[in-house]
Backbone as CSV, one residue per row, in Angstrom:
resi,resn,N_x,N_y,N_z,CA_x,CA_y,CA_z,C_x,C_y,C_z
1,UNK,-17.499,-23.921,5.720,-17.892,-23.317,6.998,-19.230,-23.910,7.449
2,UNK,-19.171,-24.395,8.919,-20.772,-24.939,9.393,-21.306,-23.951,9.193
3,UNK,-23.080,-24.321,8.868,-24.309,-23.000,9.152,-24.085,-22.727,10.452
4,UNK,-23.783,-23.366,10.945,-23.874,-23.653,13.016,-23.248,-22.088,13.130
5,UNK,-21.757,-22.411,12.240,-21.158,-21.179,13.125,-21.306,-19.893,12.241
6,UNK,-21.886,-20.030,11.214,-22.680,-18.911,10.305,-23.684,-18.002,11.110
7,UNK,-24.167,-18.792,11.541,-25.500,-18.309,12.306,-25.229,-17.206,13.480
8,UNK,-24.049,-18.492,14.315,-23.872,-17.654,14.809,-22.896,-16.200,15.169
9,UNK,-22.190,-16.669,13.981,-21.004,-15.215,13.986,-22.299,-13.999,13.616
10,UNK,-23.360,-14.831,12.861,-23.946,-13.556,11.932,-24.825,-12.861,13.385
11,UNK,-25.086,-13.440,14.532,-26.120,-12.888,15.926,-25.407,-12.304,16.547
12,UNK,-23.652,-12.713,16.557,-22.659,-11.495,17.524,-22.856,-10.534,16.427
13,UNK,-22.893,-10.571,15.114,-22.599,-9.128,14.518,-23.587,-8.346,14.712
14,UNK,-24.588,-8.915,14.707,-26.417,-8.479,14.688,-26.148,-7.524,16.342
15,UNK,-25.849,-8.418,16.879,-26.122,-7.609,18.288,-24.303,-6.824,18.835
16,UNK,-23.567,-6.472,18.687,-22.172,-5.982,18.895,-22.191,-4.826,17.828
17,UNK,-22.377,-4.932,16.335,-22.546,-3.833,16.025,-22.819,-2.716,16.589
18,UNK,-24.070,-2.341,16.969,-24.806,-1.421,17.473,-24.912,-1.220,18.450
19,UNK,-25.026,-2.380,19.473,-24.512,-2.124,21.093,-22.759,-1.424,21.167
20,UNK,-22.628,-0.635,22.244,-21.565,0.147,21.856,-20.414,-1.118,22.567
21,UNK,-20.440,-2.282,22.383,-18.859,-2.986,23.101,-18.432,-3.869,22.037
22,UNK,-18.215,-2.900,20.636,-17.200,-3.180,19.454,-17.301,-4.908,18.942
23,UNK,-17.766,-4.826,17.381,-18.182,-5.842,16.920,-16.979,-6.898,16.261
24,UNK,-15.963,-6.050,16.469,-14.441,-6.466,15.991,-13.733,-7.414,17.108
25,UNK,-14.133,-6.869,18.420,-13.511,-7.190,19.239,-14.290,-9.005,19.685
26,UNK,-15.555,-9.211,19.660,-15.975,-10.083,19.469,-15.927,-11.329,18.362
27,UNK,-16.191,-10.516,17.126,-16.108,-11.548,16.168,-14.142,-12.121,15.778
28,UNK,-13.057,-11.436,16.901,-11.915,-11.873,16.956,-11.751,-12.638,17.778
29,UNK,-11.889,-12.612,19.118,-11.814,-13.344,19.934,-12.446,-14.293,20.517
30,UNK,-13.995,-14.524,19.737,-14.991,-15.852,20.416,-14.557,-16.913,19.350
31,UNK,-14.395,-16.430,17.973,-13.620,-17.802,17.109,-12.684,-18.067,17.440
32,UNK,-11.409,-17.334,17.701,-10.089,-17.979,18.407,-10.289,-18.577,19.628
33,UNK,-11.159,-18.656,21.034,-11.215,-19.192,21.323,-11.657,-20.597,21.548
34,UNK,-12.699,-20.511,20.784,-13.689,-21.974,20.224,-12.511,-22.816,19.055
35,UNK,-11.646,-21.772,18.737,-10.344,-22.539,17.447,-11.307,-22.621,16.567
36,UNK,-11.848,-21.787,16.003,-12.628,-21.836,14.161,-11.527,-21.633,13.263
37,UNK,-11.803,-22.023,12.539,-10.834,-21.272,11.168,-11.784,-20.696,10.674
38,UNK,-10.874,-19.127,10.392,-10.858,-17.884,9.548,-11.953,-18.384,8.761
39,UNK,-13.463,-17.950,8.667,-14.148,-17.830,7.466,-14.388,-17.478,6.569
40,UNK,-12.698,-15.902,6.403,-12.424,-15.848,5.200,-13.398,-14.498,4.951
41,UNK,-12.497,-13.546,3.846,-13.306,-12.129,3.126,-14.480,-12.164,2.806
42,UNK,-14.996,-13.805,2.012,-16.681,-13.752,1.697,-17.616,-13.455,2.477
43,UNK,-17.181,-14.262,3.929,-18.044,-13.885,4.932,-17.797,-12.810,5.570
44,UNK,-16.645,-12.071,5.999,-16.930,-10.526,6.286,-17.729,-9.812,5.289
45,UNK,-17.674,-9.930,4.300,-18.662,-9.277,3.444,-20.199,-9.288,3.758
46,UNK,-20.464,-10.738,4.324,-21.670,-10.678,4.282,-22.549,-10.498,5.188
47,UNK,-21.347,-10.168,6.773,-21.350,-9.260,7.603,-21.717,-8.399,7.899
48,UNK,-20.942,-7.617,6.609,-21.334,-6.466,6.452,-22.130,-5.447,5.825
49,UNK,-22.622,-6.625,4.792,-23.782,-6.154,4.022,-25.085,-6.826,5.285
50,UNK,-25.167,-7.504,5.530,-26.269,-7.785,6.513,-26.447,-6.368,7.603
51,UNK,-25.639,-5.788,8.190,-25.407,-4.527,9.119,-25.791,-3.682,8.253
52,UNK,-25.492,-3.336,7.271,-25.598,-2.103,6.212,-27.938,-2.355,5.802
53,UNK,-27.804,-3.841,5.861,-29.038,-3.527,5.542,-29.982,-3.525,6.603
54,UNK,-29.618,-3.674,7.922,-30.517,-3.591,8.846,-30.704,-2.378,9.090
55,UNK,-29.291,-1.072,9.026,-29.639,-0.027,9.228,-30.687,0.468,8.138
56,UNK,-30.692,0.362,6.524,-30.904,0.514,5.759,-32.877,0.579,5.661
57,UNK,-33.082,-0.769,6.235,-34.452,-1.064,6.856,-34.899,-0.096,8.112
58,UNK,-34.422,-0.672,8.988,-34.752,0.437,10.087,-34.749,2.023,9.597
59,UNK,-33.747,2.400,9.258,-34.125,4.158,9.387,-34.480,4.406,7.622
60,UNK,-35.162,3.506,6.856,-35.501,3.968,5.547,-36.163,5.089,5.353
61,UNK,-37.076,5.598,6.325,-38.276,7.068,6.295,-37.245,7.991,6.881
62,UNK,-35.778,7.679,7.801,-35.120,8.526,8.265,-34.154,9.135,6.756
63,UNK,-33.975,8.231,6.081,-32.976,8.433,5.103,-33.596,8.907,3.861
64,UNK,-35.164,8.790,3.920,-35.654,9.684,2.852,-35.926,11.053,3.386
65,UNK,-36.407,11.137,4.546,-36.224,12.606,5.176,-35.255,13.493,4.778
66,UNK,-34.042,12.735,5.408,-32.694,13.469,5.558,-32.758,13.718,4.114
67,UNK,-32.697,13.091,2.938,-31.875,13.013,2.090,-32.904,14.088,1.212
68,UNK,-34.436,14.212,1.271,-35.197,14.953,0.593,-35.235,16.273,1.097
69,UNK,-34.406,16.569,2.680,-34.200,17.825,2.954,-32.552,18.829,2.054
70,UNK,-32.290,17.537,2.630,-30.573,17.907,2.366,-30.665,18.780,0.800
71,UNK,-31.155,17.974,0.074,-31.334,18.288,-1.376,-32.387,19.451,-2.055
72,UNK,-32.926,20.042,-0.999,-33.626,21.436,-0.532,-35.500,20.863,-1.070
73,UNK,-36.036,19.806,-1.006,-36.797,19.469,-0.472,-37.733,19.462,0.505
74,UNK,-39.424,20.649,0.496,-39.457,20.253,1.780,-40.162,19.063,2.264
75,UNK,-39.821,18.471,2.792,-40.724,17.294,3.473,-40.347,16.853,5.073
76,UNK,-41.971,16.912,5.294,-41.632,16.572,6.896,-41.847,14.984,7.277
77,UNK,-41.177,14.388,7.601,-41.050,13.019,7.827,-41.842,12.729,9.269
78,UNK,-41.278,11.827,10.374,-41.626,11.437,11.249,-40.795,11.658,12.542
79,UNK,-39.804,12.026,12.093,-38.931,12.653,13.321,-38.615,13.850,12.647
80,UNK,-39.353,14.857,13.549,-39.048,16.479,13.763,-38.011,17.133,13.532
81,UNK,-36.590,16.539,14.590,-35.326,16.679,14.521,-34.750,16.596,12.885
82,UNK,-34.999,15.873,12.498,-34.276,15.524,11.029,-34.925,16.270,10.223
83,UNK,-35.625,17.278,10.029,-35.624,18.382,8.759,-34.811,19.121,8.701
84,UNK,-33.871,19.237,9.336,-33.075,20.126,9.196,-32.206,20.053,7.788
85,UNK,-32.069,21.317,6.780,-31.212,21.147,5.777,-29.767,20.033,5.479
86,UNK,-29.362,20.606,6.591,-27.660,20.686,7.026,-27.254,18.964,7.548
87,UNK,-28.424,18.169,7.696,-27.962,16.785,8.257,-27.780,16.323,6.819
88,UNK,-27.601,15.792,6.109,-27.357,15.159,5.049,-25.967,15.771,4.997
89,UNK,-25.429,16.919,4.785,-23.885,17.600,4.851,-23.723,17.049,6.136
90,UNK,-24.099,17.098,6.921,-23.485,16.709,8.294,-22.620,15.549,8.508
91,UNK,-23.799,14.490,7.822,-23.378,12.895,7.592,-22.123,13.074,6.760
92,UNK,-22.146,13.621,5.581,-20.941,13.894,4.419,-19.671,13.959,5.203
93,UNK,-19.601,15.203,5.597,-18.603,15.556,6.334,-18.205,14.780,7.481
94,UNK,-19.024,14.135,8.061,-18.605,13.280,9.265,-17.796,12.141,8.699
95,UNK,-18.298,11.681,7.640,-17.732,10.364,6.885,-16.126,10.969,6.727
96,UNK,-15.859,12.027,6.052,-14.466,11.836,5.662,-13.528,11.483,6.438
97,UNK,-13.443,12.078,7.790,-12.235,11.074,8.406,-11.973,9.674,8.372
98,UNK,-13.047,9.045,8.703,-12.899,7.844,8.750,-12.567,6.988,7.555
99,UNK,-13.277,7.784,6.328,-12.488,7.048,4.755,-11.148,7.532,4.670
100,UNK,-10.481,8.678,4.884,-9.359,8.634,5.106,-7.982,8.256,5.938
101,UNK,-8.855,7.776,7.240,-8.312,6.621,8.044,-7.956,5.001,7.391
102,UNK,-8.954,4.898,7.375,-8.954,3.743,6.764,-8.241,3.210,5.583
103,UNK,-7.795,4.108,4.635,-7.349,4.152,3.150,-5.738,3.843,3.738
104,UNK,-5.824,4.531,4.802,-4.065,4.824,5.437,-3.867,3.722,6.804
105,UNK,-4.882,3.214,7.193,-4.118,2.391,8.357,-5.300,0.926,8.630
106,UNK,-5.586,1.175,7.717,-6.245,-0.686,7.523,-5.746,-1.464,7.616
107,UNK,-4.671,-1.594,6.419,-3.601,-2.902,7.387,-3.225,-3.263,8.242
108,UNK,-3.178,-1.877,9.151,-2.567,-2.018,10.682,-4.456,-2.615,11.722
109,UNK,-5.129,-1.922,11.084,-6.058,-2.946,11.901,-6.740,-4.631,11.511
110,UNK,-6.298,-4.704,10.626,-6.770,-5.889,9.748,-5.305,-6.849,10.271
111,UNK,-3.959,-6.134,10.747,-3.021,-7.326,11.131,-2.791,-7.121,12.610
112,UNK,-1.186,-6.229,12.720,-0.891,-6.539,13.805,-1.535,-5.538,15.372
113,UNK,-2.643,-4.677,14.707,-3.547,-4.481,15.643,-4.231,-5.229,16.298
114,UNK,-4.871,-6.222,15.590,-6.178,-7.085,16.056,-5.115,-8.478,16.503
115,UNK,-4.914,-8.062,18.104,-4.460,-8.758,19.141,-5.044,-8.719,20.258
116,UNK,-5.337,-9.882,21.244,-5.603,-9.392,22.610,-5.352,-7.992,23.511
117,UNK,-3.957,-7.764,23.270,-3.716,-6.715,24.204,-4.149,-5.232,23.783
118,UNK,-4.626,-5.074,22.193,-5.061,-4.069,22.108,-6.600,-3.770,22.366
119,UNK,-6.908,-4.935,21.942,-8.335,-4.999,21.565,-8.707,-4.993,23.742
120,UNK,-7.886,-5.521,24.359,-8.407,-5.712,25.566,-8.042,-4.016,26.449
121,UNK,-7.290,-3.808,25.985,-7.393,-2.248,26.067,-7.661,-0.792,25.522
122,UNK,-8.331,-1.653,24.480,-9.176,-0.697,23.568,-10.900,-0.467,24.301
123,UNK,-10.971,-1.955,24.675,-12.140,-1.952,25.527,-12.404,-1.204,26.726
124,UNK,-11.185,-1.095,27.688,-11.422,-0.828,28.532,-11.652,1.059,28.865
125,UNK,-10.344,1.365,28.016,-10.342,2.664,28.084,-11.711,3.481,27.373
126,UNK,-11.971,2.884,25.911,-13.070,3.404,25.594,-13.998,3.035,26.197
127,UNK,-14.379,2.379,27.271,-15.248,2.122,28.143,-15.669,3.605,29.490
128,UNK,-14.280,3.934,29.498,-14.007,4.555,30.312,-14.570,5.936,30.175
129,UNK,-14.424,6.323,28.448,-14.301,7.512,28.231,-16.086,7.714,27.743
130,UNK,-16.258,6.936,27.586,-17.918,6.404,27.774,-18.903,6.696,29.061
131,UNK,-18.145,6.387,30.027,-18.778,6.625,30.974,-18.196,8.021,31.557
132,UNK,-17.557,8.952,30.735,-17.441,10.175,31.127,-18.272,10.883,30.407
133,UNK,-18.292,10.760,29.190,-18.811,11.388,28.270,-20.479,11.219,28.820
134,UNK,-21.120,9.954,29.122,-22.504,10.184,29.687,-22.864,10.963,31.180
135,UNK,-21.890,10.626,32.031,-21.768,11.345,33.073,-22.019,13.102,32.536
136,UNK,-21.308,13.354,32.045,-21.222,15.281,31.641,-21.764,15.937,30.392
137,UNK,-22.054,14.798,28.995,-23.049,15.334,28.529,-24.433,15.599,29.019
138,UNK,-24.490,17.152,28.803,-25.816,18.008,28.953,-27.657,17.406,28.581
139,UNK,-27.254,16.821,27.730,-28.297,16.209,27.065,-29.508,17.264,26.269
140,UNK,-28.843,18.252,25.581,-29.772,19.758,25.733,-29.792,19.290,23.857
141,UNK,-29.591,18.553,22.875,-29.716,18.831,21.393,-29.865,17.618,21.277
142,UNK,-30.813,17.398,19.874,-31.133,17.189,18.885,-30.335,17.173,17.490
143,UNK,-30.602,16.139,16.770,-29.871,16.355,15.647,-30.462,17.790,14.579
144,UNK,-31.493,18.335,15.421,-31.571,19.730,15.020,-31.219,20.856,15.148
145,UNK,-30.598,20.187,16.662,-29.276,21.529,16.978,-28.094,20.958,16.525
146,UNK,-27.699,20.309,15.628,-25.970,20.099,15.288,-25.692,21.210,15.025
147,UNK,-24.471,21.138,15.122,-23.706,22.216,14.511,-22.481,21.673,13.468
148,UNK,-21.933,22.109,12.714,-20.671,21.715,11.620,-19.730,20.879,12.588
149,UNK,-19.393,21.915,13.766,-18.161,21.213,14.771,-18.332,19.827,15.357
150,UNK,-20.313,20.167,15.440,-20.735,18.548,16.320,-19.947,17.225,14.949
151,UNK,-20.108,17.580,13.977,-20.385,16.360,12.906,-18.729,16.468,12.860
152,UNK,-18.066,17.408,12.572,-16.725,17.144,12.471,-15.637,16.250,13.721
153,UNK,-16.507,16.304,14.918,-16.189,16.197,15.979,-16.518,14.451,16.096
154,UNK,-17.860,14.212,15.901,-18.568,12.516,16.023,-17.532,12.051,14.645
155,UNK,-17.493,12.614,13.843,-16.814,11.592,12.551,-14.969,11.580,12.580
156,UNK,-14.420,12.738,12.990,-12.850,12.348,13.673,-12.788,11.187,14.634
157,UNK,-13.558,11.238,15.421,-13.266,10.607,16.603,-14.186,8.888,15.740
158,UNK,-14.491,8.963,15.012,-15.347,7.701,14.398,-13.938,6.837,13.580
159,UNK,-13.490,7.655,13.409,-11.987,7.001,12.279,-11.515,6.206,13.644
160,UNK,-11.469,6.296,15.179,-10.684,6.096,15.750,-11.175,4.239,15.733
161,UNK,-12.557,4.124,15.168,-13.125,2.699,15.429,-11.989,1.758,14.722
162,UNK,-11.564,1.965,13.490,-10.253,1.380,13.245,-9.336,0.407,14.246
163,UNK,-9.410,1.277,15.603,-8.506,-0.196,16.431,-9.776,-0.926,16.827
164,UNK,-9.720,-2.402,16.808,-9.928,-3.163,17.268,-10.212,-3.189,18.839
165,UNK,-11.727,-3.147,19.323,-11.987,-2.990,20.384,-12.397,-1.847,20.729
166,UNK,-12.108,-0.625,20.125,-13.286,0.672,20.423,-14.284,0.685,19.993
167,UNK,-15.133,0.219,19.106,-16.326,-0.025,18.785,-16.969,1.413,18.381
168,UNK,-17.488,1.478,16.775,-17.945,2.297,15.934,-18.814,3.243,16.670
169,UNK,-19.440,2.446,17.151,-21.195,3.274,17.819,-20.404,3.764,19.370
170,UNK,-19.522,2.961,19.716,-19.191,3.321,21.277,-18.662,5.007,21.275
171,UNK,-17.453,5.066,20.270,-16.804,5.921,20.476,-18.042,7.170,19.952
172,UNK,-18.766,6.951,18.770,-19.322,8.555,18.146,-20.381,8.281,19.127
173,UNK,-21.168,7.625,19.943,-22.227,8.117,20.763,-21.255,9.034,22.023
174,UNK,-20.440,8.430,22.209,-19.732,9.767,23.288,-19.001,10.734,22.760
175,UNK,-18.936,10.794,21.554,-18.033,12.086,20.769,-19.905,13.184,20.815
176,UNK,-20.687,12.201,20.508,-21.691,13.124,20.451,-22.790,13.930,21.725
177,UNK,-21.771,12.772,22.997,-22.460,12.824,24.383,-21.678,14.384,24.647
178,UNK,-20.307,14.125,24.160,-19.398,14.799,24.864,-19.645,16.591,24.244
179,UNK,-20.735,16.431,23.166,-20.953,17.513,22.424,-22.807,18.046,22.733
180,UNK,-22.857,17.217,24.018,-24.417,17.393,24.499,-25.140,17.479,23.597
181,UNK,-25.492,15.835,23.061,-26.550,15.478,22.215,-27.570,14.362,23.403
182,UNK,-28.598,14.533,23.298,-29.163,13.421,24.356,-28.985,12.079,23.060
183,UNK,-29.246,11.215,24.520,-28.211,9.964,24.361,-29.127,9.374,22.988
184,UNK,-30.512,8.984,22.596,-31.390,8.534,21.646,-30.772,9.509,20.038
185,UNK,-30.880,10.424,20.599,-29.680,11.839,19.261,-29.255,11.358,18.859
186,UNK,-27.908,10.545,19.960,-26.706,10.723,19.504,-26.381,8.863,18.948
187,UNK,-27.021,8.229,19.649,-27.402,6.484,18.901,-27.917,6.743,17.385
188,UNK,-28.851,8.037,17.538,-29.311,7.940,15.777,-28.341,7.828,14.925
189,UNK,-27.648,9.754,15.448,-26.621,9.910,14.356,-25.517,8.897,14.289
190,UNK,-24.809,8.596,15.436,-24.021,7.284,15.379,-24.354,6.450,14.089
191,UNK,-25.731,5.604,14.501,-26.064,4.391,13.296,-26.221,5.130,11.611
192,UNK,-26.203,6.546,11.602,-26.781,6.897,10.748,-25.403,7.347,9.922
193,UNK,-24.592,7.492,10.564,-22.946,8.086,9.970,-21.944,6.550,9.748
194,UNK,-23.061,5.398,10.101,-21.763,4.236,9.815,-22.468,3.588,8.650
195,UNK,-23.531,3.831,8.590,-23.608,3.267,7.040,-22.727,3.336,5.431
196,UNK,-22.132,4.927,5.315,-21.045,5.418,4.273,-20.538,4.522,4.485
197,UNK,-19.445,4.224,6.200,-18.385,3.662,6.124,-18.446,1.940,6.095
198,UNK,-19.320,1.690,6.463,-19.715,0.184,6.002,-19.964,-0.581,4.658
199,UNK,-20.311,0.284,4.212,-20.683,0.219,2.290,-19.385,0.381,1.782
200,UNK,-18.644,1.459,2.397,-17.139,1.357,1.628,-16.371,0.163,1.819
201,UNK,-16.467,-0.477,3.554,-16.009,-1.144,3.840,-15.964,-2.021,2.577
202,UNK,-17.719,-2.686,2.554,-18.118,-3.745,1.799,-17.759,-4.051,0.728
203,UNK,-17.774,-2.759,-0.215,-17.475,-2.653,-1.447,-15.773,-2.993,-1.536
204,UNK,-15.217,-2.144,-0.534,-13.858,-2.362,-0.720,-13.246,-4.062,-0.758
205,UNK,-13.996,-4.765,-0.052,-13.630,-6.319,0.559,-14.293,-6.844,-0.963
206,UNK,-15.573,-6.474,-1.133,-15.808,-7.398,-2.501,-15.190,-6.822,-3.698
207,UNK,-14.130,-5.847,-3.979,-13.337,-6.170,-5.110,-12.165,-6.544,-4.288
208,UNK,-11.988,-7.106,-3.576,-10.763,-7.728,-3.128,-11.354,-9.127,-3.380
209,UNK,-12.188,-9.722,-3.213,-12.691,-10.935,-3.243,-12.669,-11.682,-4.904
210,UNK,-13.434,-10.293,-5.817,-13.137,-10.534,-6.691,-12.054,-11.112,-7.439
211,UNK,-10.753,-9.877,-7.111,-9.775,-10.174,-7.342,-8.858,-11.181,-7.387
212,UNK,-9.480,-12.141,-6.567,-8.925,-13.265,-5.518,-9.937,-14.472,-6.272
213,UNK,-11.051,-13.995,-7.139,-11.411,-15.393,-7.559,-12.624,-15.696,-7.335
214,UNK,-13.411,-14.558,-6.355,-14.621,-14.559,-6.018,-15.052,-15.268,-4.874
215,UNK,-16.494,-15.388,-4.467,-16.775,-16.399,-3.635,-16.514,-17.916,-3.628
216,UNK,-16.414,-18.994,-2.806,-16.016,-20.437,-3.288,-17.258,-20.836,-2.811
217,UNK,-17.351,-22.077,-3.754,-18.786,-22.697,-4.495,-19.515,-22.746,-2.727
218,UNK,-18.620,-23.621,-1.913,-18.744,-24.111,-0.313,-19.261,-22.842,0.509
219,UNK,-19.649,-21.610,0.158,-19.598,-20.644,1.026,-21.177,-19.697,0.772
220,UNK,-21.567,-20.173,-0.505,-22.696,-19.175,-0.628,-23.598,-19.453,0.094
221,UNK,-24.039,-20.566,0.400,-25.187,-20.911,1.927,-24.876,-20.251,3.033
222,UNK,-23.316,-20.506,3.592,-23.119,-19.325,4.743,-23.135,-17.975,4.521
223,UNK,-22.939,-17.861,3.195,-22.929,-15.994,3.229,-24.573,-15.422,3.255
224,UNK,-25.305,-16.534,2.286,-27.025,-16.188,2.447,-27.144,-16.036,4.082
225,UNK,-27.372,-16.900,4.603,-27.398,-17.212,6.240,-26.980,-16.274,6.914
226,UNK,-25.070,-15.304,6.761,-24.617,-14.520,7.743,-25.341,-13.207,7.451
227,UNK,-25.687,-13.069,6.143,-26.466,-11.607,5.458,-27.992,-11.677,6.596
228,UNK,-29.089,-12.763,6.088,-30.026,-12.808,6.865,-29.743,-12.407,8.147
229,UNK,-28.889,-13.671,8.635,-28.885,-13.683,10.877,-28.595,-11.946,10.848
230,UNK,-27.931,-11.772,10.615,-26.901,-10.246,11.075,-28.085,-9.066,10.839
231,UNK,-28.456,-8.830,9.646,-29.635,-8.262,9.361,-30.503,-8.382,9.915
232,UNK,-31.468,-9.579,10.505,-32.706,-9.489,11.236,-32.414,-9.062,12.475
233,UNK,-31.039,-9.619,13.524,-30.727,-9.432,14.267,-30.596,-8.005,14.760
234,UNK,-30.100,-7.628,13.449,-29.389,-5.521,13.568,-30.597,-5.025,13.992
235,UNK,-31.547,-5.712,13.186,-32.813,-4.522,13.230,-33.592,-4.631,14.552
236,UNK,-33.601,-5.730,15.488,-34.328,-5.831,16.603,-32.975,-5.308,17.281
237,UNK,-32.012,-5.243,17.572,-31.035,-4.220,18.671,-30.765,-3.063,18.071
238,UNK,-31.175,-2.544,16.850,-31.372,-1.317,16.863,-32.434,-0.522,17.649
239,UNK,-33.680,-1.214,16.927,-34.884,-0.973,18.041,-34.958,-0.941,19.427
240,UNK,-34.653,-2.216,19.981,-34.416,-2.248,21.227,-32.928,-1.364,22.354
241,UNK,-32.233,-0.782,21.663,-31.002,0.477,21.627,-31.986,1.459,22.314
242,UNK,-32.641,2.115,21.178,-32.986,3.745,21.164,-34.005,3.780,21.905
243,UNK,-35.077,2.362,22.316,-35.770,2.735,23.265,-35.376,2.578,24.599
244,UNK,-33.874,1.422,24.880,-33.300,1.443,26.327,-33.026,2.879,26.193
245,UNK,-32.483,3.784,25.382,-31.656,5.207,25.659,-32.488,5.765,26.349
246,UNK,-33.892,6.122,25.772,-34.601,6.848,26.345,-34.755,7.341,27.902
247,UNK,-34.537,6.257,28.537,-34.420,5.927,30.026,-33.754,5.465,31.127
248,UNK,-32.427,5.620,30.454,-31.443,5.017,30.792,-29.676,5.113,30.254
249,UNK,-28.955,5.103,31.086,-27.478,5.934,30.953,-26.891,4.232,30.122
250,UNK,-25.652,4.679,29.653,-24.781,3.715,29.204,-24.036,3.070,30.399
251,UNK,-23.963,3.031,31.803,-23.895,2.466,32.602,-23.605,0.586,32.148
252,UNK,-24.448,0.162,31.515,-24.954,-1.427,31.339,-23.490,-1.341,31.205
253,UNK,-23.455,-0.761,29.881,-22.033,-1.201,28.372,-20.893,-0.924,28.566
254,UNK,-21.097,0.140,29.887,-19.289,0.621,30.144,-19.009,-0.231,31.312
255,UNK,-19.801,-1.340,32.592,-18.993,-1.972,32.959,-18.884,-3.393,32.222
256,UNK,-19.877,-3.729,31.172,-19.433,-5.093,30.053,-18.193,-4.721,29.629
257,UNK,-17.780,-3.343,29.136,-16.266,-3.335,28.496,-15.401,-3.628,29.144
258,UNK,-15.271,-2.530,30.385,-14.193,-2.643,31.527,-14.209,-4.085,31.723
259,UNK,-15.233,-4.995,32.089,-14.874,-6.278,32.477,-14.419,-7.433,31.958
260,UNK,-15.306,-7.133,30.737,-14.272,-8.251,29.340,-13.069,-7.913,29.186
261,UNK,-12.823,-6.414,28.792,-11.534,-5.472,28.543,-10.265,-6.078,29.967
262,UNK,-10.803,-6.430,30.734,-9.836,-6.924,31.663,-9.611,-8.198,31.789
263,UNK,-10.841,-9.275,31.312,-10.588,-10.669,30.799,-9.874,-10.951,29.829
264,UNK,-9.973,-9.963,28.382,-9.247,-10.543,27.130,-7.494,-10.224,27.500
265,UNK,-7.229,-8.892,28.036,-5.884,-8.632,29.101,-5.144,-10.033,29.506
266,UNK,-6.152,-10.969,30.325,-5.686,-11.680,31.458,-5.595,-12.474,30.467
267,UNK,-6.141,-13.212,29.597,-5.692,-14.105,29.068,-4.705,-13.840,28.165
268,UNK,-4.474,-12.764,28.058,-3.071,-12.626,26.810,-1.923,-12.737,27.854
269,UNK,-2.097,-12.394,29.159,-0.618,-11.701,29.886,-0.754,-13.673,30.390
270,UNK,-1.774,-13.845,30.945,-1.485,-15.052,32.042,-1.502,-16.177,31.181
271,UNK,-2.170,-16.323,30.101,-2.141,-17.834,29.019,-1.609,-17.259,27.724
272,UNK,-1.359,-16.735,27.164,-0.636,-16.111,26.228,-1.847,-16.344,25.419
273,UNK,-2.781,-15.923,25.217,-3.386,-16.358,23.780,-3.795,-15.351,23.320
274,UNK,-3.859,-14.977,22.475,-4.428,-14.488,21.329,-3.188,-12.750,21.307
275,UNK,-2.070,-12.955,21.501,-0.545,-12.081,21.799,-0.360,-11.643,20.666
């Protein structure tokens, strides 16, 4: 695999992750069109450990908070919102759908899901429901007002990231809009509930890798490289995320979906590619 295109698969992941217009849907369709060949399980791995550690960096004082409350600890951290007991269960519980999604319909997104026509209407609609969900969430809580239903509610609807083209952060920032969390809230908890499922991811792909023989000799420079790019990258559009929220609606991201979401369409119906 070139560093060339190391680099740069690892800056779409860095920045698509966390922006809500689905990091699946990108890292499928800009290599098929450029014609890359498949770089293969090593490098999703290192994908995804690069994402796992940008969040990991970024909210480290968030995750000792949470985690020194949860565990009946008191300590007051740096965001107010997060002493609350109950966020550490919150996260718990939010995770299970989505590990139980996944256990049951991975294959279907790992094959004959991840096609143009889904992924181009995965975009659009969750685009859609995006820009409802900001439209009519209240914006009245804090991850100190969750409630059990909020977390059960952001992590069902989080399993739904599974198809190709709804995008992880897209769908639970409006599961959490739609549960009147203001929008910076609900980006936290979002980034803060995909870490479980990313680590499982990871873990799950590297004993598959194993299994298979491990990394090949040709690949550990790109996997150093996609870990770094993706990681440094995560952590400046994380940052730069929660302070656009502050001041500003998801407007940008729901007409980028709708409009790609209607490009990746056109090229499946009018050039057949990627069918």
């Amino acid at each position: 695999m070139p560093l060339y295109q190391a680099i740069l698969l690892g800056i779409i992941q860095g920045f698509t992750e966390f922006l809500p217009i689905s990091s699946t849907a990108h890292l499928t369709i800009i290599p098929r069109l450029l014609k890359w060949q498949d770089p293969g399980l090593g490098f999703d791995i290192a994908l995804h450990v690069g994402t796992l550690a940008a969040i990991f960096v970024f909210f480290f004082q968030d995750w000792v908070q949470i985690i020194a409350n949860g565990l009946g600890f008191s300590y007051r951290g740096t965001r107010p919102d997060e002493n609350s007991r109950k966020l550490l269960w919150f996260l718990i519980i939010g995770t299970i759908p989505a590990a139980v999604a996944g256990a049951k319909l991975n294959k279907y997104a790992e094959g004959p899901w991840r096609n143009f026509y889904v992924i181009g209407t995965a975009m659009i609609v969750v685009g859609i429901v995006m820009a409802i969900a900001d439209r009519f969430g209240r914006q009245k809580k804090g991850l100190d007002a969750m409630s059990w239903w909020d977390a059960m509610t952001v992590g069902i609807l989080q399993a739904a990231a599974l198809i190709p083209g709804v995008s992880r952060s897209g769908i639970t920032i409006s599961a959490a809009r739609f549960r009147h969390m203001d929008r910076e809230a609900a980006a936290r908890f979002s980034f803060l509930l995909s870490a479980p499922v990313i680590a499982g991811a990871a873990a799950k792909d590297a004993l598959d890798l194993h299994k298979n023989g491990g990394l090949p000799a040709d690949m550990r420079l790109p996997w150093i490289v996609g870990i770094l790019v993706s990681a440094v990258v995560g952590i400046v559009v994380i940052a730069f995320f929660l302070r656009f929220l502050r001041r500003n609606s998801l407007a940008l991201f729901v007409w980028y979906r709708i409009v790609f979401g209607i490009i990746i369409v056109a090229l499946a119906v009018f050039f057949r590619v990627g069918g």
